[in-house]
N, C-alpha and C positions, 0 to 999 in steps of 0.2 A: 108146351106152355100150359099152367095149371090156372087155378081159378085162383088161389093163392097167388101169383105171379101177376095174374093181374088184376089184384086187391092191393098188389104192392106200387106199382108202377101206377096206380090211379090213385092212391095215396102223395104220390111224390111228383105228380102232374100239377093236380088239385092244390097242395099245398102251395106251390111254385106260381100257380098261378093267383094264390088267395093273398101271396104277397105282393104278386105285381099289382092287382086292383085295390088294394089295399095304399099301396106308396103313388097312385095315380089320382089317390081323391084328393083337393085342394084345400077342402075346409082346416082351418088350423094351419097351415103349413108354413107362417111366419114364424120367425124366432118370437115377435114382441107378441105372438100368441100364447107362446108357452108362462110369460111374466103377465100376462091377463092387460094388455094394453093393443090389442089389434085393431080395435077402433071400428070394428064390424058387425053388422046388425046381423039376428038369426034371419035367414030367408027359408022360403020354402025351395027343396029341389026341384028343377027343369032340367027339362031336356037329356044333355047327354051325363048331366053329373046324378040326374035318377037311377039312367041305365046304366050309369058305372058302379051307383049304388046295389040293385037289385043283380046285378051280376056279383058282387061280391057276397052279397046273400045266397046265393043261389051255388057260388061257387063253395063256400062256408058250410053248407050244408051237405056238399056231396064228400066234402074231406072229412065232416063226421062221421057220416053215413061209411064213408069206406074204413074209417079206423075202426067202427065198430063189428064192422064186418069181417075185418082182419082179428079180431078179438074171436069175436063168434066163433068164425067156423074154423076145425081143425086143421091144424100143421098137418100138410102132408106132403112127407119126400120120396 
């Protein structure tokens, strides 16, 4: 197993996981949100929808981070 091998496999973690924290966050998540009628005030984040914020950030960042690194460094078979 190469270093390539796994730039690829933390690519397709990362991603996998940037969409489940992604479909877990609630804000917007009514239909009558999309037609601008959800009837809900901005709040600030607490608690666990912070954490599930900064975890998608965080996870957001390491899927950059490995695509660009899959770019960088050379193919080697």
């Amino acid at each position: 197993m190469n270093i390539n091998d796994i730039i690829q496999i933390t690519i397709v973690v990362s991603a996998i996981l940037v969409i489940l924290s992604i479909l877990l966050q609630q804000r917007g998540a009514s239909l009558g949100a999309g037609f601008g009628g959800s009837g809900e005030l901005y709040t600030t984040r607490r608690g666990i929808d912070k954490s599930l914020f900064d975890v998608t950030i965080i996870l957001s960042v390491i899927f950059i981070l490995s695509i660009l690194a899959g770019l960088i460094l050379p193919a080697t078979n």
